[in-house]
Each structure stands twice: as C-alpha cells, then as structure tokens.
N, C-alpha and C positions, 0 to 999 in steps of 0.2 A: 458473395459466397455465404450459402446458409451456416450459419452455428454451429459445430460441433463442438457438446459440452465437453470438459476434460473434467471429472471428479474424481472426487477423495484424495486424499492425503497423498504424496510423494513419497514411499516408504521404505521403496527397495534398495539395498545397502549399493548398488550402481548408479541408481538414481540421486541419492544424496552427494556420493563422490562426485559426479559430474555436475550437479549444483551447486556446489561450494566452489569446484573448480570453476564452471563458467563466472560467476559470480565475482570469485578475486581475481580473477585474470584476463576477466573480457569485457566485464559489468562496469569496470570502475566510473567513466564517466558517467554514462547514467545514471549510479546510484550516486553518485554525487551530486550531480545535478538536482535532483531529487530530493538528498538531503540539504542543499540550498533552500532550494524551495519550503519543505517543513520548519526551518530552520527560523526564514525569514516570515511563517506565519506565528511559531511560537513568539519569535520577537512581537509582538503583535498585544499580546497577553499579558497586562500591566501588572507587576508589581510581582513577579513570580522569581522566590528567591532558590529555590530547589524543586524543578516544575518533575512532576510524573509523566511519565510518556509511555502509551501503547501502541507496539509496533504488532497487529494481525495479521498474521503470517510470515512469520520474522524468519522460517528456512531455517539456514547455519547461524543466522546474529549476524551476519556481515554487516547491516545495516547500520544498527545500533549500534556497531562498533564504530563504522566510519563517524555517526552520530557526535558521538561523545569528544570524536576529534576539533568540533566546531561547536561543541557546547560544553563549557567547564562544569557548571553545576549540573546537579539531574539525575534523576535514576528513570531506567527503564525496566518495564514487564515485555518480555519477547514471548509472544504468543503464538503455540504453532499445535498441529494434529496431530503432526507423525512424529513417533516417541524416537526415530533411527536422525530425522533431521535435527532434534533435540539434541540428539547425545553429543550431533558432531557442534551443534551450538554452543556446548556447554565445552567443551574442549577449546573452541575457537577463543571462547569469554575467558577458559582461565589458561593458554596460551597468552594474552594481551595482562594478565590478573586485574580483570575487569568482576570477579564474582561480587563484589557491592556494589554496582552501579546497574548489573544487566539480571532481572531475576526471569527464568524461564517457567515456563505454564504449557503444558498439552491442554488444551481444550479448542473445542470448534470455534469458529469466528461470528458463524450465525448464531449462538449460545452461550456470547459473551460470560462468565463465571465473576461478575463482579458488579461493586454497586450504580445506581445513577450517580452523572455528574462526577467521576470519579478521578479523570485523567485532563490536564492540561493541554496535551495534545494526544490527537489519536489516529495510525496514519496506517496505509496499507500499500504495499507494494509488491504487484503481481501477485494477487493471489485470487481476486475476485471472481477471474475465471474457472478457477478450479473449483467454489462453491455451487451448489445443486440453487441456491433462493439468493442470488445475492442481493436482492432489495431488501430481505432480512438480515444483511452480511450489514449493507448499510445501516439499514436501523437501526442495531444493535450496535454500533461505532458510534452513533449519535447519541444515543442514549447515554454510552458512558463516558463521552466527554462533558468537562462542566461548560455549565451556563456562560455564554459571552469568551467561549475559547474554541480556537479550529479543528478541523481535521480534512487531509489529504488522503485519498484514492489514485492512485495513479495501475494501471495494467496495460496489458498489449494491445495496442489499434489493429481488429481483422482487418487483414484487405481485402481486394477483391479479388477473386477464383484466379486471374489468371495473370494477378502479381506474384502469389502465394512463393514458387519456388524461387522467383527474382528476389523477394527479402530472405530469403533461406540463404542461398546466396551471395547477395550483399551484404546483411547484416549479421552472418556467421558464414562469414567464408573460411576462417579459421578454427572452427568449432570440428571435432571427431564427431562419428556416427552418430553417435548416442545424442548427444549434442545438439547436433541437428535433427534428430526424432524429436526430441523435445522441446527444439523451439519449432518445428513446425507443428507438433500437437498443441502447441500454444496459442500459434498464430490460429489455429482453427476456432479455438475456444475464447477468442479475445473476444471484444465489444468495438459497434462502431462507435465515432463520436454521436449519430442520432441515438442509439441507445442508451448511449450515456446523459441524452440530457434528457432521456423518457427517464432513466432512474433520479436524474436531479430535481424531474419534477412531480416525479410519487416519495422523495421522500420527504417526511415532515418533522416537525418542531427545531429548524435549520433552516436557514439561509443557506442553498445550495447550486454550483454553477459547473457543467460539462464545462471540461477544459483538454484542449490540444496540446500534445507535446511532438513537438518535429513532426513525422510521418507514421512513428512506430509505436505510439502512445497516447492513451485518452485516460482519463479521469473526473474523479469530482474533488472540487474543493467546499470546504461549506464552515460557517461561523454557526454554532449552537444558540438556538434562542426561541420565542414562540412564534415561532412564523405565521401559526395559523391566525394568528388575529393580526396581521399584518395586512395594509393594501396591495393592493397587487403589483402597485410600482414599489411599494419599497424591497423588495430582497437584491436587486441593483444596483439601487441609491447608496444602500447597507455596504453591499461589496466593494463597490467603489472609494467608499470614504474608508474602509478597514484595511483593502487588500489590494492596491493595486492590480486589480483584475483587467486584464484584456478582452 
C-alpha cells in the first residue's frame, strides 16, 4: 500500500479527547511495553543519577506518566506541536501532581528547541508519521541525545492494501468512529520495516538498527556516537555488546 502522509499537529478539541481516551484505555500494553523497552536501554547508561529524558511527541504525557512508574529518579521534557494536546497534558501531569518531574514544550520535533548532547534518553512514540521529513525528525533526536546514550523510535507498521481494514478491525475492534478514523489514517501514514531501515541507514553520527514489534509496529533504536569513522562491521558488533539486539 503506497504512503499516505498524515501531517501537522492533532489539534482539534475531538481529536485530543479521543487520543487521550484511546491511549488510557486501549494503549496500555503497548505503551508499556514500550516503556520496558526505553527503560531497559536507559539502564544501559552508566552512572546516571537523575537522567533527563525527551519524550517527541508526547500527546497528553500518558507516556511519561506510565514512565515515571518504573523509573524513580528523573525528570522529563514532554515535547509536542499542538498547544489543545498540551493543555490536556498538563492536566493529565498535575491530576497525578507530577508538575516537577514532567516539564511540557510546544515545539516541532524536526526543530528540536535545545542544545547538542543534551538528554540521556530520547524516545518517540507514534509520531514519526505525522512529520512532513522524518529523516530530520531523526537527526534532530540524535543530535540531542548525549554521547554514548540511546534513543528509541517506535510508530505504526503500514500494511498491506488489503490487510488495511482486517487491523482496523482487529486491533480496534473496540475503538468508536472517530477512533477508527484515526487509526486507520494512521495505519496509512505508518512505515514499513524496509523503510525503516532505509531511515537507519541515512542516519548518521549513531549506531542505528530498524527494529520489529509484533505485527503492528517498526522502529529505530540507535546508541549516539561517531559512527562515521566507524568500519562497516562495527555498528552491530556495537549493538550487540550494548543492547541485546535481535
């Protein structure tokens, strides 16, 4: 199934309600999962007493909330476009009275607002698709992670044309209208896994690896470093000994 891009920000006051609601009430495994996964790369990251964490495209903060449930120390910058997905983040953060652990930011993800080397971890979930350049969505995530610390991509595996309504389907058979509009405008705008590892391997100064989740999700994972003066067998060797990569 060709590409259909899904851009700009999620902004309309319907759209957020049903994001937030999908999210607490449908999402939990997978963002759980999910946050396993970042969780067990931050561990990764020696000697990090109070690590910074950037969540790009953080939605309502769900994320960063379940986050904090499996990580005691830490503060997060939840990073998002839409000022309406914001407000209900900011509500979500001080419903939990999380407002000194979770600090929110409007800005693009492709024009990251912050310095190099800046974040211990730097992780994005579902949102790659909604950007216009996301090889610049990438760079700019790499860029502001430090030196010799990870970051995780995870969004939605397209399928193919005439799966498309069987995951609609299946994997929101309980989803309302709207609901299902918008994971199937999703599913149109996701990436396959060979995409994903054409973006693992234009990006640079990382150790970068396309990676599978179940059926319904691809991503990148990658370790910050200077890749370019690297052999060509090492970005592997590297993953292997860092991250238990598959």
């Amino acid at each position: 199934m060709k590409r259909l891009p899904e851009t700009g920000a999620m902004d309309l006051p319907e759209e957020v309600v049903s994001y937030d609601t999908l999210s607490k009430n449908f999402l939990g495994l997978v963002e759980k999962k999910f946050v396993r996964r970042a969780s067990d790369l931050l561990s990764k990251t020696e000697h990090l007493n109070s690590p910074l964490i950037l969540d790009a495209g953080t939605g309502t903060a769900n994320i960063p909330l379940r986050f904090i449930h499996d990580l005691s120390p830490g503060r997060f910058v939840a990073l998002d476009l839409s000022l309406n997905m914001l407000k209900k983040a900011r509500s979500n953060v001080r419903d939990k009275g999380l407002q000194e652990r979770i600090f929110l930011v409007c800005a693009d993800a492709e024009k990251l607002p912050f310095r190099n080397d800046s974040f211990d971890l730097v992780y994005s979930h579902s949102t790659i698709h909604h950007l216009p350049d996301p090889l610049q969505a990438v760079s700019e995530m790499i860029r502001v992670t430090k030196r010799d610390s990870h970051f995780i991509i995870r969004d939605l595996r397209r399928p193919p044309a005439l799966l498309l309504e069987c995951y609609v389907r299946i994997f929101g058979f309980r989803y309302d209208r709207l609901m299902k509009k918008m994971y199937r405008d999703s599913l149109r705008a996701g990436y396959t896994y060979q995409e994903m590892k054409k973006l693992a391997k234009e990006s640079e100064n990382a150790v970068t690896k396309a990676r599978r989740f179940f059926v319904t999700h691809v991503g990148l994972e990658g370790l910050k470093c200077d890749s370019e003066i690297m052999p060509e067998e090492e970005p592997e060797r590297i993953l292997a000994r860092t991250n238990n990569y598959q």
